[in-house]
Each structure stands twice: as structure tokens, then as C-alpha cells.
C-alpha positions in Angstrom: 0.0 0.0 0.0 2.7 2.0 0.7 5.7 3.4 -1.4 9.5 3.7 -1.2 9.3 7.3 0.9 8.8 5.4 4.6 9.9 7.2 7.7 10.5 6.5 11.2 10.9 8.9 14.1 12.0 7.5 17.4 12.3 9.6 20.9 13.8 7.5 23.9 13.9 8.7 27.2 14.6 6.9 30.5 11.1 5.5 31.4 9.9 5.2 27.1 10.5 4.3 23.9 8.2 5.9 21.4 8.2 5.6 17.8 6.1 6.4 14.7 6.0 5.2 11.0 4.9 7.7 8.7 4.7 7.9 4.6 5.9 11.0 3.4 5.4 12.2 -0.1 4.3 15.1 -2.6 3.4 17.2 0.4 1.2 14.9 1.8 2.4 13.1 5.4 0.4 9.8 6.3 0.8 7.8 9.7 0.9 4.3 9.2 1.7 3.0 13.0 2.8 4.6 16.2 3.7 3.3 19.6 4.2 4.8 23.6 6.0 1.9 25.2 7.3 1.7 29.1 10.9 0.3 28.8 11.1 -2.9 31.2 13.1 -2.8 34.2 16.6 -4.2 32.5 16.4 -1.7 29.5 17.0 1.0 32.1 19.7 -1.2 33.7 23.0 1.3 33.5 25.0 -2.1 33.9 23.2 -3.5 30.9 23.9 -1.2 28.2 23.0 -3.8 25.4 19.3 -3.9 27.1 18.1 -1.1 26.1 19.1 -1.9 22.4 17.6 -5.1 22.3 14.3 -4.3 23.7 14.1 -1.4 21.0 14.7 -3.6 18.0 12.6 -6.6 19.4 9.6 -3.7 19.8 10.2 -2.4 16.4 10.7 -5.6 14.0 7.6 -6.9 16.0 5.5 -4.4 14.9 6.6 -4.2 11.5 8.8 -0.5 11.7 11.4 -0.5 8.9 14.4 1.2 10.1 15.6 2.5 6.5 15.1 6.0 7.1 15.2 7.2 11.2 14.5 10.4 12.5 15.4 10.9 16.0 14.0 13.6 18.3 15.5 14.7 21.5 13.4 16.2 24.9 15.4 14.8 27.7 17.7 17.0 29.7 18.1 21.0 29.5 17.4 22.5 26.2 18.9 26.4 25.6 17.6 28.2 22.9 18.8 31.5 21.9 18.2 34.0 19.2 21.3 36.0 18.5 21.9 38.6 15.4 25.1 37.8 13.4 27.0 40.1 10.6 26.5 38.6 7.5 30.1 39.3 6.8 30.4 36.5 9.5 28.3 33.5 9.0 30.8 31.8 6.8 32.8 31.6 10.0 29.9 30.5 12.6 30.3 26.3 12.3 33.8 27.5 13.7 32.4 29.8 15.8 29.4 28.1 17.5 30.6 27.2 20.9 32.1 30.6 21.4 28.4 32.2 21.1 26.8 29.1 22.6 29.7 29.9 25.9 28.3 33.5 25.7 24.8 32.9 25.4 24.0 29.4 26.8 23.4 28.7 30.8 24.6 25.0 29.6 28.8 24.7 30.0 30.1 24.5 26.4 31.8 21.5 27.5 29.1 19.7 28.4 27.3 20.9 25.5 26.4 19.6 21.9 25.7 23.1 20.0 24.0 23.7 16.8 22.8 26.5 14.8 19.7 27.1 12.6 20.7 30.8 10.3 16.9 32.7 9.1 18.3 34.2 6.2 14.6 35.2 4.6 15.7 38.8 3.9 18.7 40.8 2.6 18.8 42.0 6.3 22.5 42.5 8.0 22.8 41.7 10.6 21.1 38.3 10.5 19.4 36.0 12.9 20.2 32.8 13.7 19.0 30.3 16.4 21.6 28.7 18.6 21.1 25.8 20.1 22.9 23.8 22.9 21.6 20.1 24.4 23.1 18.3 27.2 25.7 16.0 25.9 25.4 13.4 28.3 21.8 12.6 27.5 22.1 12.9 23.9 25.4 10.1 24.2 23.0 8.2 26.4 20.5 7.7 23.3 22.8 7.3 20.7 24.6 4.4 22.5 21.3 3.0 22.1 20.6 3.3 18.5 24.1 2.1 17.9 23.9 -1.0 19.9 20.7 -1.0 17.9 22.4 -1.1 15.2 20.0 1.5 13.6 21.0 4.6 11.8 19.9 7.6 12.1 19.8 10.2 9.5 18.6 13.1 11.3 18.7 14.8 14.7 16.0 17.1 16.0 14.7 18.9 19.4 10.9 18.5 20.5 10.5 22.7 19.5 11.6 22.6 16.4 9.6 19.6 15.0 6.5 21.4 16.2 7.3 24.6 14.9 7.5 22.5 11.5 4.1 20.6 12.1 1.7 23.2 13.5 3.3 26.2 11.4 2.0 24.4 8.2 -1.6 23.9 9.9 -2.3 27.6 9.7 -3.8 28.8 5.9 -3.4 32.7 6.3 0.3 33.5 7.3 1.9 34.4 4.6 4.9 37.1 5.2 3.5 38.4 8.2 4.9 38.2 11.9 2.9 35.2 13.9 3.7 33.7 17.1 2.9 30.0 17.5 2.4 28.8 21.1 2.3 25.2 21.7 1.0 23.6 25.1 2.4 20.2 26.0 1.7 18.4 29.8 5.4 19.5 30.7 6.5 22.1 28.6 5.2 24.7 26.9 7.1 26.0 22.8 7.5 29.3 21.7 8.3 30.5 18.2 7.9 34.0 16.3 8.1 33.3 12.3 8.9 36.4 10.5 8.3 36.3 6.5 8.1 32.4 6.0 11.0 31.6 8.4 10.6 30.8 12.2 13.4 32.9 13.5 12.6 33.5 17.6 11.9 30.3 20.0 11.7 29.9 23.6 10.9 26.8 25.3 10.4 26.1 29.2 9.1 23.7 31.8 5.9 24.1 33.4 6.3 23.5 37.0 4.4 21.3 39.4 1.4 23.4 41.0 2.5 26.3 38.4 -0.4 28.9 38.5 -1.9 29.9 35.6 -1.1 34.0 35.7 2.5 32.7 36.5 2.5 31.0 33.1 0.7 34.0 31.4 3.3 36.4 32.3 5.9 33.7 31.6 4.6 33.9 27.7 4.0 37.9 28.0 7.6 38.2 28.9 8.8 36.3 26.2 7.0 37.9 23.0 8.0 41.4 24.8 11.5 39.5 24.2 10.9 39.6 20.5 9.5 43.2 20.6 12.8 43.9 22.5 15.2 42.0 19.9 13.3 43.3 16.7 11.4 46.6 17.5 10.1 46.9 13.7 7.9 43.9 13.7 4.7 43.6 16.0 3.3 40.7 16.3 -0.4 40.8 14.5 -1.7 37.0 15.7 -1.0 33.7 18.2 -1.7 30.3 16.8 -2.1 28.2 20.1 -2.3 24.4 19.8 -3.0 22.2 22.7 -1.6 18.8 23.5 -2.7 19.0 27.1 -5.9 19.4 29.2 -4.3 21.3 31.6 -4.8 25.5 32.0 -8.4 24.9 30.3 -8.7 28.4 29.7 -4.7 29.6 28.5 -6.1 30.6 25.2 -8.2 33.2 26.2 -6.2 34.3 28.9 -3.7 35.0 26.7 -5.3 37.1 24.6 -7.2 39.1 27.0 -3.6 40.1 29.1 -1.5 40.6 25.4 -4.5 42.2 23.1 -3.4 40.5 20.4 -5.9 37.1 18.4 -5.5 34.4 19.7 -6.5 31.7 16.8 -6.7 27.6 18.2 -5.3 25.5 15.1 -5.5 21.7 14.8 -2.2 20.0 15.1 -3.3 16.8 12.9 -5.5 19.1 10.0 -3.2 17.7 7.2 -1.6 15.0 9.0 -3.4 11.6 7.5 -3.9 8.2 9.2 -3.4 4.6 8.1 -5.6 3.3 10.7 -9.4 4.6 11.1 -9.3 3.9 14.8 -5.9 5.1 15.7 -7.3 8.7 14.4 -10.5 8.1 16.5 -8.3 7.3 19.4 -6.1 10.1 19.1 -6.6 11.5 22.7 -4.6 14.6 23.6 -2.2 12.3 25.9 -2.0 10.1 22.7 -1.1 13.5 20.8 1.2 15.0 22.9 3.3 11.8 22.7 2.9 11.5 19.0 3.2 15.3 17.9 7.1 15.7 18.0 7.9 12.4 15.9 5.3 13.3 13.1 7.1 16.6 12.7 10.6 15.2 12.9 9.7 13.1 9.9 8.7 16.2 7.8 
């Protein structure tokens, strides 16, 4: 039924393996299985490193998950993400120059550190932005070793906030080239990112705490799009897509908009997303979603 362009996207943490098989092609994005598994006791034995990789490839060849094309999406462990504005005269140099602005911009030690670097070169604009990016190494080593022992490839890296930004961005009809924000509620966390002209070029991403009140999170996200005001005075902000992958703060949406005065618009995270399966789209509860969300948009 399906062709040649099969993808998988895997996320492994310490207490789950998830994975999802999707078929990607001609702009079209079709999920064809997807699994939330608790790891066993011994695949979370540190003294039984092959464990882990065995229990992943048993789960996946038993359900039929090719491993020809992985995707693997990282949410374990401290994420920084920082916009910074570069000379263009420099970004030749910034591969080179990456852990010097991740040491001066990152709360995460450089040396402890894996650093990356997304440039939003949508304009002639000097100086430019780029998105800097540093993970904790240890838990990114920790999920590799996996794979490895796996003996599964992977192809491509990604972090939980941008693979939403790329899913929920393209569920919204009327962007265009304006300035939109796109706030993302998950149980844990909650994704922020500002696109600008057809490129997402601002992000902030932070845990919600246990017992967190729901004016402390408001001002949380009023404080962070006055952060883009602050960085780049000459764009306003004209709308907020807000998708939800959680029941909690029932009423964020409008609370939002009535404390920032700007539209807030609800968009639905699986409006072009298809599904193999009937009843797994039926079944598609928001606890079902919010594991499920992040791997669909690593795989686009």
C-alpha cells in the first residue's frame, strides 16, 4: 500500500520508547503505525547497556517498523535556545564559531554541550538572525549508544521545539509574510516561536512546574513575546496560533489574549496530518497527541 518514501521517528527517554511510521510524499504526510511503550526494568539497567538496544529492535521488528530512514527527536535533559543577530560578513565563520556564542549565550557549559545552529536568512537584512542551540551531551550520548547498539542509523537529529514549529506552522492557511507567534502547550512544557516572512526565527521553550499557576505562566509567555518586541522593534506581532496537546490551564487561550491584546486563533495540530488506521485517528486523545506530535514533525 505504501511506497518507497517510509519514515521513522524515534524519541527514547529513560522510562519510554516511542516511535512512529509515517509515509511521506508530494506534500502529503500519512501515519501508518505509532507506539508509547514503558521500557522494562533491564532496559534501564546502566550495567546492561545492550538492554536497552535489544528491547528497542525486538519492539520495532515486532511491529513491523522499517528502520531504512530514522529520524530521532530529543526532549530529555536541558534545552537552551537563543536567538542571536550575526553580521553577514560572519556567518561563513559560525560552524567555527558556534561554541564561542553558545559559551556566551547558553546557561549549559560549552563542554558539556552539543551546539547547533539554525541561520533565518529570509531577507537581505545585515545583521542576521540565527537560532543557537545547545543540548546536554550526556543525555544525547545516552540515546545514541542505544541506537548504535541498535544497530539502527539515524539520519537526522531534531529537538521537541523545532519539530512542532515545522508541524503546526503548516496547519495555519493565512500566514503568509507576516509576523505570527505559535504557542504550543504540552503536559510539561510549553514552545514558543515568532516566524517572520516564512522563516521561524525567535523560540523559547520552558518547563511548566508542578502546581504552576496559571497568571505565573501567562506572564511567563507575556515576557517572552515582549522578548521579541525587545530584539526586533520593527515587527509587531499581528496573531497567536495556540495548539494544545494538554488538558491542563483549560482556559490559557483566552487568557492570553485578554492580558496581550493581540488574536489568539486555536489550530488543529493533525488538519493535514493523515492516518493509516481509522481507529488510531478516532483514538487520538490529547495524551495520545502530545506523545505522538514531535515524531510526526521530525519526519517532515
Amino acid at each position: 500500500m505504501f511506497g518507497k518514501n517510509k519514515r521513522l521517528s524515534l524519541e527514547i527517554t529513560p522510562e519510554r520508547f516511542r516511535a512512529v511510521q509515517l509515509q511521506v510524499s508530494d506534500g502529503s504526510c500519512t501515519v501508518i503505525r505509532a507506539l508509547d511503550v514503558e521500557r522494562s526494568a533491564n532496559s534501564r539497567d546502566a550495567d546492561r547497556p545492550n538492554a536497552g538496544a535489544d528491547e528497542l529492535r525486538e519492539l520495532l521488528c515486532s511491529n513491523g517498523m522499517k528502520t531504512t530512514d530514522v529520524r530521532v527527536v530529543f526532549d530529555s535533559g536541558p534545552v537552551s535556545i537563543t536567538t542571536i543577530s550575526v553580521a553577514r560578513s560572519a556567518l561563513d565563520d559560525i560552524s567555527e564559531r558556534a561554541q564561542w556564542y553558545s559559551e556566551q549565550h547558553s546557561p549549559i557549559p560549552v563542554h558539556e554541550a552539543v551546539v547547533n545552529f539554525r541561520i533565518c536568512d529570509a531577507t537581505d537584512e545585515d545583521p542576521v538572525p540565527v537560532v543557537l542551540v545547545a543540548t546536554e551531551k550526556r543525555k544525547i550520548e545516552k540515546v545514541l549508544a542505544v541506537l548504535s547498539n541498535a544497530k539502527i542509523k539515524v539520519r537526522k537529529m531534531d529537538i521537541v521545539p523545532f519539530a512542532l514549529e515545522r508541524l503546526f506552522l503548516d496547519q495555519a492557511d493565512d500566514i503568509g509574510g507576516k509576523t505570527v507567534a505559535l504557542i504550543g502547550l504540552r503536559e510539561r512544557n510549553v514552545c514558543v516561536a515568532v516566524q517572520r516572512d516564512g522563516r521561524a526565527e525567535f523560540f523559547r521553550y520552558f518547563r511548566i512546574f508542578e502546581n504552576m499557576a496559571m497568571q505565573t505562566l501567562v506572564e511567563r509567555l507575556k515576557h517572552t513575546l515582549q522578548a521579541y518586541a525587545d530584539w526586533h522593534p520593527l515587527s509587531r506581532i499581528g496573531k497567536v496560533y495556540f495548539y494544545r496537546l494538554a488538558e491542563v490551564f483549560s482556559q490559557l487561550e483566552n487568557t492570553i489574549q485578554r492580558h496581550t491584546g493581540i488574536q489568539v486563533v486555536p489550530v488543529d495540530p493533525m488538519k493535514n496530518i493523515g492516518f493509516a488506521d481509522d481507529d488510531m485517528r478516532s483514538g487520538l486523545d490529547l495524551s495520545r497527541l502530545n506523545s505522538i506530535a514531535p515524531l510526526i514533525g521530525a519526519a517532515l
